[in-house]
TORMARSE-428276 format. One record per residue (C-alpha): x, y, z. Coordinates in steps of 0.001 Angstrom, whole numbers, plus 500000, padded with zeros to 6 digits. Example, Ala and Ser with C-alpha at 12.3 -4.5 7.8 and 13.67 -1.06 7.14 Angstrom:
% TORMARSE-428276
512300495500507800 513670498940507140 
END
This chain:
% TORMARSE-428276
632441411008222763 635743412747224513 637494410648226993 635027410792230153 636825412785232888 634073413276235164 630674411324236147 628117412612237807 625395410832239589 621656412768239041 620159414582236180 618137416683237845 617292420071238560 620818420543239591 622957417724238203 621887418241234224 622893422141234556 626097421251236645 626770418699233888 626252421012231048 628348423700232903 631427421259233010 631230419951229010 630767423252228215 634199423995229419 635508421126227008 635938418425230022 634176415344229106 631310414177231287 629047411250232006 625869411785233720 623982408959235412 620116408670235979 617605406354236907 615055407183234604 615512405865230973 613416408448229716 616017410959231047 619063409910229555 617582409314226085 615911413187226504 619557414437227146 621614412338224580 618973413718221765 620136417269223099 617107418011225292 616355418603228437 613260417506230991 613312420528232985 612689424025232852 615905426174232903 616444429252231237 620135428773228275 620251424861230071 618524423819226598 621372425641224610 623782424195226866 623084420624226866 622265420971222539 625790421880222386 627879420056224804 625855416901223400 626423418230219996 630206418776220570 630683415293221979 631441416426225668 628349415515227442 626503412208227621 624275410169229613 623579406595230778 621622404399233626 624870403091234884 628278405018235788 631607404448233791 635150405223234853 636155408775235331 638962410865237652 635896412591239412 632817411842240660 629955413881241829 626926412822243887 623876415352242703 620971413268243953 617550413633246239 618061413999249789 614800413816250912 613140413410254455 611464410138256064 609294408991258756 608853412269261294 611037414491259355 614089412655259725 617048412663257021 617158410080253908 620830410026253181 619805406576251464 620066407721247444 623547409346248257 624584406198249834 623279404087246742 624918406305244569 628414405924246426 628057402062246280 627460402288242629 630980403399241863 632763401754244966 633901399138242207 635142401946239514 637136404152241895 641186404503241514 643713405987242878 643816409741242737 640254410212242186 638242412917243469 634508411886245025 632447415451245690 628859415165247075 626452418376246312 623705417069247713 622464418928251069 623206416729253056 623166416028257086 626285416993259379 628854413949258871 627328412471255685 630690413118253446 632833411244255955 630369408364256787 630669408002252615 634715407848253046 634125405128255970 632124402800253713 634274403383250671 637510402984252177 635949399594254093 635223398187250766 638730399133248976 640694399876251755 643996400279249206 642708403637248407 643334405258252132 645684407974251729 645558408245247994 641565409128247723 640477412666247769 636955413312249359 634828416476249197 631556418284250351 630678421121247795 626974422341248308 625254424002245736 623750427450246244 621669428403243097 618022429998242689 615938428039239855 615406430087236952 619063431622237253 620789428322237551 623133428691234835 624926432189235314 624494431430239187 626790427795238510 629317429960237117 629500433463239261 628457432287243096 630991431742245608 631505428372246499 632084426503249521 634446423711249421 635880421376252445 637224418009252148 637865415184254676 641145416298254982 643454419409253544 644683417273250143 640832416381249175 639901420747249589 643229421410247885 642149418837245050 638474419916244851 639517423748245142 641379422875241465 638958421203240235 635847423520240593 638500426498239761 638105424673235792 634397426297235565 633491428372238608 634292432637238253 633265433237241964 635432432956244659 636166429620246071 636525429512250117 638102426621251654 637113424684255090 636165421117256170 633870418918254979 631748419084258258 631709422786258177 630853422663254782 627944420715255167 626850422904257573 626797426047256213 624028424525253212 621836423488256224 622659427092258083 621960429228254920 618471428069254222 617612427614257823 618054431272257672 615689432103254969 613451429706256274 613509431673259938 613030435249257681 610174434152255680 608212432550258789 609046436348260377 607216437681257336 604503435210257179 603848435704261013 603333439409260391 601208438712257406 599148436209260336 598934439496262793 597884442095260117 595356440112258965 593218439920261863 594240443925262800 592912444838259572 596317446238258475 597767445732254762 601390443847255351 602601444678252514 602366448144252721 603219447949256216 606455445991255014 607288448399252533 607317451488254916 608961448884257977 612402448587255162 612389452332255013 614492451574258420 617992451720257123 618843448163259227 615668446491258346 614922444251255643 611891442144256172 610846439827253100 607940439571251636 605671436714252646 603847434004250735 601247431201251250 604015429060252737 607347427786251774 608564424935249464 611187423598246882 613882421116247708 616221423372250155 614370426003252037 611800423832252946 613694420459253771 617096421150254867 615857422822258296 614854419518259070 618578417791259293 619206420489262222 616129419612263836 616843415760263709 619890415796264698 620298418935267434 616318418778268523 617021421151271603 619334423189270348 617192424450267332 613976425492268633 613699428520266991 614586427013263842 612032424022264345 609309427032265240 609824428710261880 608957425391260009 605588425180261917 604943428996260973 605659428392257041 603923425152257343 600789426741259143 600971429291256115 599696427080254054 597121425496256358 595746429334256880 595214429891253037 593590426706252297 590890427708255351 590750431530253957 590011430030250591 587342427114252189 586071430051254549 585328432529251559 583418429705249408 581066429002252387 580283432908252465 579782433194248584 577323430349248580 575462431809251801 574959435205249899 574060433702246524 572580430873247354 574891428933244877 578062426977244283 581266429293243731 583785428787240468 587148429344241924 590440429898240481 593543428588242123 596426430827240561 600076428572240628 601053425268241534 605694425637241326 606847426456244587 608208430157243519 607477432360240471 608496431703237113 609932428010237454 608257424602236567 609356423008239932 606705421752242513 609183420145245021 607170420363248505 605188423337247362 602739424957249683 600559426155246751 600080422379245383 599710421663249037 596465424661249712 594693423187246440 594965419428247535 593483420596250641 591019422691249286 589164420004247012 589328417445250076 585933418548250671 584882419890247528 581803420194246331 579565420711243429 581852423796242887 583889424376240006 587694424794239886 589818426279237657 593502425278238471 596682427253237001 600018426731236539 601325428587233397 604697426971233276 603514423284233091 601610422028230119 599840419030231853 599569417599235832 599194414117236715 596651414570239234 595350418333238648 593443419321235201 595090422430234434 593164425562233210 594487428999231148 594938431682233724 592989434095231306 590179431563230924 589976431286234655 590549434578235886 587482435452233685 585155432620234712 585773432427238107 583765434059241345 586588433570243723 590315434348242400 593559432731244799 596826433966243882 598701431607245693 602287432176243177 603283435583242022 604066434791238340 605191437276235773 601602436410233641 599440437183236986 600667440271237649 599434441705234052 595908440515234780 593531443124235262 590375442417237036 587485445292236245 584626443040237595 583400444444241552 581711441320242407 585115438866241919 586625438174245303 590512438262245090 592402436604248342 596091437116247472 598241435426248658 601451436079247340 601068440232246916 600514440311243291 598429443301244128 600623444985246962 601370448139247533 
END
């Protein structure tokens, strides 16, 4: 392999396609995961994830001796931090893999290298991480360059998204953004903008608290028009025709690993200052709770007017359309919920993009779209939205507006 310039920590959903992104621009890189079965997957030129091009990327940057992987980090002049940042306990922050994963190269850093976490991460995280490297190798104050870089990509479009979004970049002081600034400026075609780390860090946490407060707008209005009686997605359609309105569409709750978590590190941290915020994630959140009991409430009617057990179809398990990813999604959340007190009914789950579920026995939408009494579209992928349904006597409760206006 070419000389390893950078290493970066997690081969996930957002670390392998960073990593490919960088060998592909001929810079040598090392990426680090836990899982065995990961790194051996990416050295033979695979991938474990669903990406559209990521498989052509990683082939060839493997292929071309730029990109390589390992359970254990090497020396490099850069290091990036691409791991889980999950929540704990009553929805507080877990800053604990990002912390791991800075200890785990504490003993390979050098003067003049660049550390860059991506991870969304809480307000202050980037310079806690320069506090406990610096009090373990305290020669590298003043000659250590230390950087907050957020990613801001929608799964499925990862890889052009890497490559033509803006980016964010703010360091712990005005060297570490100048130093970051050149170093994204290697791979990245949209504009880079410049601040602190703190602001930085901030403004991941700010954009999807955003969504997150638009979607629980839609999702309350999909609440409301159900008990008026009024379609909301027509009603949302003529509602945009307002040249300053844009309302989104709304879904059977909200999920993945940013929309749906990183509201949270406000709420922790600045309790009374984000109420709104904090009110949106009990909206999206009740989403879900509402289609599980319109699904449970429409197989106790079925049975009461045939005088029989219900086959029902629960359409999509990923958190969004068209991706493999079920990271905190609300549709894997409304099936769990709905067999908690199933019966002798039969189910029919679907998720088209996985082949096989741990937990879930997994069903060919066609197959159950034609066996089943009751059909829940709880995930509006492309393959749903060419069924056609001619039978009168198959209830449809969607979700997710695969049949909107």
């Amino acid at each position: 392999m070419t000389q390893t310039k950078v290493v970066t920590i997690g081969l996930g959903y957002i670390g392998l396609p960073t990593s490919a992104l960088i060998a592909g621009n001929g810079i040598g890189v090392y990426g680090v995961d836990i899982s065995q079965h990961v790194v051996d997957t990416i050295n033979a030129g695979k991938i474990h994830i669903v990406e559209p091009d990521l498989d052509k990327a990683v082939s060839s940057a493997v292929e071309k001796g730029f990109l390589k992987a390992g359970t254990t980090p090497v020396s490099a002049d850069t290091y990036l931090i691409v791991v889980p940042t999950p929540f704990k306990g009553n929805f507080e922050p877990d800053i604990s893999y990002v912390q791991a994963a800075t200890e785990g190269i504490i003993p390979l850093l050098k003067e003049g290298d660049l550390y860059i976490i991506e991870s969304t991460s809480p307000v202050g995280t980037t310079e806690k991480m320069r506090d406990l490297i610096f009090s373990k190798r305290p020669e590298l104050i003043d000659n250590f360059f230390l950087a907050y870089c957020p990613e801001r990509v929608l799964p499925g479009n990862v890889m052009h998204e890497l490559v033509h979004n803006d980016r964010v970049i703010g360091g712990v002081d005005e060297a570490s953004t100048k130093k970051a600034m050149t170093f994204y400026a290697q791979f990245v075609k949209g504009a880079l903008h410049s601040t602190n780390a703190r602001t930085a860090e901030m403004c991941k946490l700010t954009e999807n608290a955003s969504r997150d407060s638009q979607i629980a707008f839609a999702n309350e209005l999909s609440l409301i028009c159900d008990k008026a009686d009024i379609n909301v997605w027509e009603l949302i359609k003529l509602a945009n025709k307002h040249p300053r309105v844009n309302i989104l569409q709304p879904g059977c709750g909200v999920g993945g690993h940013c929309i749906a978590v990183d509201p949270y590190f406000l709420t922790a941290d600045f309790p009374m200052e984000s109420r709104m915020i904090a009110q949106a994630r009990e909206t999206n959140n009740y989403k879900s709770f509402w289609c599980a009991d319109k699904i449970r409430e429409a197989r106790k009617k079925f049975k009461l007017k045939n005088n029989r057990e219900p086959k029902i179809a629960l359409m999509g398990l990923a958190f969004k359309p068209n991706i493999d990813d079920l990271r905190e999604s609300p549709a894997k959340y409304i099936v769990q919920r709905v067999l908690q007190d199933a019966n002798d009914e039969e189910y029919f789950i679907v998720e088209p993009n996985i082949k096989e579920h741990n937990i879930f026995k997994l069903t060919d939408y066609k197959e159950a779209v034609e066996k089943a009494d009751i059909i829940a579209f709880l995930v509006a992928h492309d393959e749903f939205k060419e069924i056609i349904i001619t039978e009168e006597d198959k209830l449809l409760l969607d979700f997710c507006g695969i049949n909107k206006i």
